[in-house]
N, C-alpha and C positions, 0 to 999 in steps of 0.2 A: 832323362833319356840318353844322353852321350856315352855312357857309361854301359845303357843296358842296351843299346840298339845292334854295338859288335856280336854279342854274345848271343844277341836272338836272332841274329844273320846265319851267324853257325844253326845255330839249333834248328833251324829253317830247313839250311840246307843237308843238316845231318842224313844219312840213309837209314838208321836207327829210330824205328819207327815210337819207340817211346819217347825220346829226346824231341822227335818232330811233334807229339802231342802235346808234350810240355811246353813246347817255345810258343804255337799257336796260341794254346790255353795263355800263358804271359801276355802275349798279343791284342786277345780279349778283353784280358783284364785290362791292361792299358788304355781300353776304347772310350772310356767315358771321360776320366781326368787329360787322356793327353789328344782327342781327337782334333783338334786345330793343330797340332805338330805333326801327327802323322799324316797328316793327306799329301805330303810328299811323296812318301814313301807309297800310297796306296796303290797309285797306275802299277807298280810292281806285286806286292802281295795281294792285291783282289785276285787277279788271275789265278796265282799260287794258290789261294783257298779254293775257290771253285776249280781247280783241278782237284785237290783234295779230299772237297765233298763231292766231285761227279767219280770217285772210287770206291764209292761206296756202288757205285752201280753194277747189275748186270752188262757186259758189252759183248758181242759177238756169241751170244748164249754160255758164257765163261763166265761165271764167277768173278771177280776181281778178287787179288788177293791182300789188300790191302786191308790195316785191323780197323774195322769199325770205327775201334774210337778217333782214329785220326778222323776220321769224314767225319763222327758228331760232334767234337770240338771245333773243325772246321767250320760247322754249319752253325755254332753257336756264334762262332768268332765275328762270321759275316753277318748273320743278326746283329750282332754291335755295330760293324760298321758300315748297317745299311743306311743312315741318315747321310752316308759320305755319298755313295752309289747313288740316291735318289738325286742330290745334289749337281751330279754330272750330270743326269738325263735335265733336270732341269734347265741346266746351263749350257745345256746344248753341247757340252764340251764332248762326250758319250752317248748320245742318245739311244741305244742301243743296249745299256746297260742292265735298264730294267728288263729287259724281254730278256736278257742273255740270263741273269740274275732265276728268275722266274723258271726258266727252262732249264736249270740245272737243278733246283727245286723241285720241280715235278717228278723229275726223272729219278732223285731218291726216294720221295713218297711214297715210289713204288717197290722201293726195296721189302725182302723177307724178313730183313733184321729189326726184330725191336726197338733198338738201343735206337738204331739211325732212325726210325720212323718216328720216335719220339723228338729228337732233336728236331728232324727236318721240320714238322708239326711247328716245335714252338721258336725256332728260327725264323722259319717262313712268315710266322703270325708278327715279327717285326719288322720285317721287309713290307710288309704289308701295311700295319701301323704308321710306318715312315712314309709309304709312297701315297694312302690315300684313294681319290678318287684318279691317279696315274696310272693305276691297277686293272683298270678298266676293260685297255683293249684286247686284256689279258684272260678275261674271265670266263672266256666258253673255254679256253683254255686247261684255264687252272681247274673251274669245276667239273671236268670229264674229265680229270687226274684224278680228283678229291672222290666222285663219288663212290669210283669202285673199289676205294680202300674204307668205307662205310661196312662190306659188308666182309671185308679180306681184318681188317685192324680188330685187336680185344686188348682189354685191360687201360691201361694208361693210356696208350697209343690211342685208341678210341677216342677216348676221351678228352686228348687233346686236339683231334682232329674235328673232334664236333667242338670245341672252341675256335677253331680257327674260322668254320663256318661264321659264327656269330659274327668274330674279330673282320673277317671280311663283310657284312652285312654291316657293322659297324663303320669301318673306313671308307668304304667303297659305297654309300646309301641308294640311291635307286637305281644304281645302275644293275646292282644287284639282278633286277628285275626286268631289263630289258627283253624285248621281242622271246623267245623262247629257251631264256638262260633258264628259269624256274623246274619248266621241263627236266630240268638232267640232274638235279639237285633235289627236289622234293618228294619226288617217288622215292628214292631208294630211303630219304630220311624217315618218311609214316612207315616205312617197310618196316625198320630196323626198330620204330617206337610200338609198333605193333605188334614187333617178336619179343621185344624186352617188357612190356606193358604185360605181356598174356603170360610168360616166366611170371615175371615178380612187378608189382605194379609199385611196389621201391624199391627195387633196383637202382642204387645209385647212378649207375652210367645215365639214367633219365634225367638227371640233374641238367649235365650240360647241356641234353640236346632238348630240353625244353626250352633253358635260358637261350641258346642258338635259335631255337625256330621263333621266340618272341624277339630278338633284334631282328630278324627275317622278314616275321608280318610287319614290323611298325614301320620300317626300313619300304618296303615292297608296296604300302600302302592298297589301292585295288588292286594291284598286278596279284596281290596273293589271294583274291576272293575262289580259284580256285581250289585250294587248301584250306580255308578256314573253318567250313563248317566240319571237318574230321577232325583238324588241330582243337576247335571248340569240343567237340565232343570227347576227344580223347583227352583234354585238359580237363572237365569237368567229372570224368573217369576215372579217372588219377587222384583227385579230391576224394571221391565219393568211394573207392577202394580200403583209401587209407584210412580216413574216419571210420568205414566199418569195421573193419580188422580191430581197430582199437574198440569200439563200441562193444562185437561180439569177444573179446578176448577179455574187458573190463580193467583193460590198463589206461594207463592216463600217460602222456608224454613228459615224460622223466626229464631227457634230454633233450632240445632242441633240434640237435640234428635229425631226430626221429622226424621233424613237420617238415624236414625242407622239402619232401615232393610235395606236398602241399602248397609250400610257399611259391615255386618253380612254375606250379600249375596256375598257382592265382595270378604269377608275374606274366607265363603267357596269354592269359586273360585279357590280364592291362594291353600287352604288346598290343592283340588282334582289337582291342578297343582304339590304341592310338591308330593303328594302321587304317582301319576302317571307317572310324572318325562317325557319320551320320549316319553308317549304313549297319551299322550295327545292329540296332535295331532287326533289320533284316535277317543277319542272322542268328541271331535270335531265333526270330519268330519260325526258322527252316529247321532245327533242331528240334524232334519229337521226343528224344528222350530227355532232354534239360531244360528247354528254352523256357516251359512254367516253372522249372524250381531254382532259377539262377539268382531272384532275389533274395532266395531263403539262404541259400548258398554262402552267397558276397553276406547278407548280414550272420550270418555263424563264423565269416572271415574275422569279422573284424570284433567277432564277442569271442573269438579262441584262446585258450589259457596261455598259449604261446604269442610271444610278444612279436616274432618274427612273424608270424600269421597274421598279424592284425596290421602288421604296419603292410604287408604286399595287400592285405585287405582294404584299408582306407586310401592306400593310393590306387587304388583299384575305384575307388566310389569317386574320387577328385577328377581322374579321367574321364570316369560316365558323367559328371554332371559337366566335366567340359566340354565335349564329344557328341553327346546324347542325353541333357537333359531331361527332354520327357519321360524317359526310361526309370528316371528315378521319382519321378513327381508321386507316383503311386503308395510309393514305398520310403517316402519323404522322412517321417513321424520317425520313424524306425530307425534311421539311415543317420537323424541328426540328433538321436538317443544315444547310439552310438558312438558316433562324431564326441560328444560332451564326455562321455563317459571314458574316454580314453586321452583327453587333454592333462596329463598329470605328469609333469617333465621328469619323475622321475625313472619315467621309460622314452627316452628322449627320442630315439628317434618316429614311436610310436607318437607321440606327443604333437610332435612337425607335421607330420603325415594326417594326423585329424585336425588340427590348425588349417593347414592347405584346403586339405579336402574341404572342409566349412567353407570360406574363402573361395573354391570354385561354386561350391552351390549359392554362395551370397549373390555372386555374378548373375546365375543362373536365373535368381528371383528379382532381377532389375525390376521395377513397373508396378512389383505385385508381394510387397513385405507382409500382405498378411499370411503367406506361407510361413513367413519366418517369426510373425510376431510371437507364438507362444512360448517357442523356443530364446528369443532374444535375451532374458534378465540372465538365465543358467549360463547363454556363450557368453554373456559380457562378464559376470563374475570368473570364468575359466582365464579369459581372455586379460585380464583385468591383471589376475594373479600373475601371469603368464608377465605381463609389460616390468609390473613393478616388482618382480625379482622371486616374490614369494618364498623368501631363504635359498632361491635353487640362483648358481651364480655368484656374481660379486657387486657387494656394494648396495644389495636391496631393489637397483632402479634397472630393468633388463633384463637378459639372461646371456649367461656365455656358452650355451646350447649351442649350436652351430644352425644356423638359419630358423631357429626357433621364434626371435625377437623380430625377425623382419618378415616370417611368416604370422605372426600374433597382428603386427602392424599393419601389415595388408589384408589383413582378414578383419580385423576392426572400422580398417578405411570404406572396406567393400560393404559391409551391415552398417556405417554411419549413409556412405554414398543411399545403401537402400532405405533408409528411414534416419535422418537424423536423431531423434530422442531416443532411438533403443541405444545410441550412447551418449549423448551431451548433458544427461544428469548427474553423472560421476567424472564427468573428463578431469577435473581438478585432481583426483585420485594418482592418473596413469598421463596424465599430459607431456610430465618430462619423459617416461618412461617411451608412453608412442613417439616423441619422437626422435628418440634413440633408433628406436626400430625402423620406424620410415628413411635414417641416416643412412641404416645399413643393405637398403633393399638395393639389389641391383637388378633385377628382372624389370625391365621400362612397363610393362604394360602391370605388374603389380604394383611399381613405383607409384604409375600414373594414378590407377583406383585408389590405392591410400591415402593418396594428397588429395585426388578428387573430394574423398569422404572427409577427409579433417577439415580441407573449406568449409564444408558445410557445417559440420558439427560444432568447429569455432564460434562460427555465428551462431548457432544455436544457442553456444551457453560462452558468451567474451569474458565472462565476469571470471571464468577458471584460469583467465592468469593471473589472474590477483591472489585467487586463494592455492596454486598448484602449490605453491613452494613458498619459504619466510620471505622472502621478496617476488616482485611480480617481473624483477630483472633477470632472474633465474630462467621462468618459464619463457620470458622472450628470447634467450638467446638461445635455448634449446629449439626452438623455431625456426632460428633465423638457422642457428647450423642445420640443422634438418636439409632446409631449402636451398642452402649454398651446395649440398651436396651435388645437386643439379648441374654444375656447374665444374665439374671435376670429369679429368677427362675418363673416359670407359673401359681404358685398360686396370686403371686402379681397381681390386676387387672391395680392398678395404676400404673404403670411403671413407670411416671414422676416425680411423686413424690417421690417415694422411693427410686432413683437414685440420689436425692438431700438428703435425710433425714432418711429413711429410713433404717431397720437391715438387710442385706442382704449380703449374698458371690456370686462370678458370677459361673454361670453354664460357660462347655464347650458351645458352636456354634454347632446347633441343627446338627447333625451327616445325618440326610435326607436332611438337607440344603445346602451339600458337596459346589455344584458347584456355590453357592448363597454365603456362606463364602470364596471360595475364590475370587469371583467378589471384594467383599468386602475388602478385604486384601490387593489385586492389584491397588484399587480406594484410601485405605489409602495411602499408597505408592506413588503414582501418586502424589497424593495431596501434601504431605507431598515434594514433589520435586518441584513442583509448587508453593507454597508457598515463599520457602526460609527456611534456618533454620532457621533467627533471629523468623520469626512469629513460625514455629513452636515451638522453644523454649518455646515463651511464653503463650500459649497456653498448653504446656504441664506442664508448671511450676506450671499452675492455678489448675490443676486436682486434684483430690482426689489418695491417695496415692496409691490406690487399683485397681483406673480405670489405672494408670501410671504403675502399674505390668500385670495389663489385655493386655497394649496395647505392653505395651514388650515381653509377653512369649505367649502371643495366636498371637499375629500379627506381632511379630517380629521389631517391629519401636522401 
């Protein structure tokens, strides 16, 4: 920086308005690598860029004559360095900053220029990103700016403006929704879905403003129950379009990008499922043109030759059975045919997504496993393959899938928790394998079920440490690391690895988990008598000095 700070001091202060785009544009770049350096300098250059980008405005019904690109460089500039800005309001050192921030933002979004409405759009959308739920008192604000460039914005510009919606529904979650902000934001949106819907029902620019009004409903919870059953109908319009086209034309989807309304439409599906949660149902049953055809629907999601369809498909079925299980009970048979027929990693993240999904419906049948008995030998052989590597991965025992192994794991724990023996006659199979996966869960309440289920199914069948692996020291310490993982603090995402290599001291055993830590206590114990000492010995001999104080003064071994 000593070297290049003169130089962009000139350039700054250049009257040459190319020279001043360049030195910003530098400016920019510098925000990520040198931002702890510059926030000296900031109290002076923030000001400078927001004069920069409020030139891009109309003033006194004058044009400004300033070149564009100076104000959308500018505007990108201060997207960099709004993590600085948010930092003052918080610090109370500027509190005023955001709202000045904000208000110079508006005021170019309303420009005629492209170029700047595009920046402003995806600058804005960092400002925003940075400030969060600080955004707030801002937002009758900001969305009586945003909505009448809804119907003023085409092209890119659009299109980033209905992301910035989302991006706000995102950062800023219910407040989204308050008292009569919905009001001034969702009329003109169905507006605009309803004039691009009746042109071309794929029309890309649907893309975003679907994905936007599903962060909207989930975000909005009831506050959206007025919008949802049009948002349902024109989401399942959208579906039902595109598959005809294709049906009456006799083409087959070549390319994937051909399904994404499809997939958009089944993602706002999901949104208005989470948003709605039990009440769905409800709307449902208000919808006269789909509400009877929505299971035939979701199961042609998730039987579609595109693999992007099937995965918005099955996370669509994991929501309903988390949300709204009755809804599925009907349609059960169908739903977990499916589920099975699409566990094959080598569409991986299709693969995760029917895992999960299973896994929520396992929940679902707490009390009552003869729903699930017929099904159970097919998910445990899927399941099965899934633990112990089945060639996909490394090493044969796992998968290096990204949340595949600790989704197999909690969906295994969750069908043991419901019926023990639909897995305690193969455990010896997948025992190291589960629990590798169980190491790597970090979701607590999936955590919780998969350990719930392996208690049990332990006992069911004790004898599979002896036979999981050429020693029965193997399978105990894959156990005992499993359960240490417990005990690692929450910021770690990797838990398996930090547990081997990693700077770490163990927390206590989550104090909510009472009755779950002492299952566990009880099952070390058990084991540890099952065993023998000589295997425990060595087993214990092998451990890190730390896990060998953990298992003595938390668990008493």
């Amino acid at each position: 920086l000593p070297g290049l700070l003169p130089e962009l001091e000139r350039g700054l202060a250049s009257t040459d308005p190319w020279i001043q785009e360049a030195s910003i544009l530098a400016l920019g770049a510098i925000a990520e690598g040198c931002a702890d350096e510059m926030e000296q300098h900031m109290n002076q250059l923030h000001p400078y860029l927001l004069n920069n980008l409020n030139a891009a405005t109309v003033q006194n019904n004058t044009p400004n004559t300033a070149l564009p690109q100076v104000s959308c460089i500018a505007a990108w500039t201060l997207g960099r360095y709004a993590p600085w800005a948010v930092e003052e309001v918080q610090t109370g050192r500027q509190g005023h900053l955001l709202a000045q921030v904000t208000e110079v933002f508006l005021r170019t979004l309303s420009s005629q220029n492209r170029r700047v409405q595009v920046a402003s759009c995806s600058a804005f959308g960092h400002v925003v990103d940075a400030a969060g739920d600080l955004m707030a008192p801002y937002l009758e604000n900001v969305f009586q700016a945003l909505a009448p460039a809804l119907s003023a914005y085409h092209g890119r510009s659009l299109v980033l403006l209905l992301q910035l919606f989302g991006n706000i529904a995102d950062c800023c979650g219910p407040a989204i929704a308050e008292e009569m902000l919905p009001v001034i934001y969702m009329p003109p949106i169905l507006q605009l879905w309803n004039k691009l819907a009746t042109e071309n029902p794929e029309h890309r620019t649907l893309l975003p403003l679907m994905e936007s009004v599903a962060s909207i409903a989930m975000t909005s919870g009831m506050s959206f129950q007025p919008y949802a059953l049009e948002c349902f109908d024109n989401a399942m319009a959208i579906i039902e379009a595109v598959q005809l086209v294709l049906t009456t034309s006799g083409e087959t989807i070549e390319n994937e990008e051909d399904a994404d309304p499809i997939v958009c439409a089944a993602d706002l599906l999901d949104g208005l499922v989470e948003g709605t949660t039990n009440n769905f149902p409800s709307l449902l049953a208000s919808s006269q043109r789909y509400g009877q055809h929505f299971f035939s629907v979701v199961h042609s999601l998730c039987k579609h030759e595109i693999s992007g369809v099937r995965m918005s498909g099955l996370a669509l079925v994991g929501d309903l059975a988390k949300n709204c299980p009755s809804l599925l009970e009907p349609a059960l048979p169908q739903i977990l045919q499916v589920c099975v027929q699409n566990m094959d990693p080598i569409q991986p993240t299709v693969c995760t997504n029917a895992v999960w999904a299973t896994g929520e419906i396992c929940v679902r049948c707490q009390g009552n496993p003869k729903l699930l008995e017929p099904f159970a030998p097919t998910l445990m052989q899927n399941l099965v393959a899934i633990l112990m590597g089945n060639g996909v991965g490394s090493g044969g025992r796992g998968s290096d899938i990204p949340g595949l192994a600790e989704n197999a794991a909690a969906t295994v724990g969750r069908l043991g928790k419901l019926d023990p023996n639909f897995v305690a006659n193969d455990l010896s199979r997948f025992l190291m394998g589960w629990c590798d996966g169980l190491a790597k869960i970090n979701d607590p309440t999936e955590k919780h079920d998969g350990f719930q289920g392996f208690i049990k199914v332990l006992y069911a069948n004790p004898r599979s440490i002896q036979h999981a692996t050429v020693n029965a020291a193997d399978a105990v310490a894959s156990i005992l690391f499993a359960i240490i993982t417990w005990h690692l603090p929450e910021n770690i995402l990797d838990r398996s690895s930090a547990l081997l290599s990693g700077e770490y001291s163990f927390h206590p055993f989550p104090s909510s988990e009472y009755e779950l830590g002492a299952s566990i206590k009880g099952m070390i114990r058990d084991m540890k008598s099952f065993v023998g000492e000589d295997v425990w010995h060595s087993v214990v001999k092998g451990l890190p000095v730390n896990v060998r104080r953990l298992l003595r003064e938390h668990y008493e071994i």
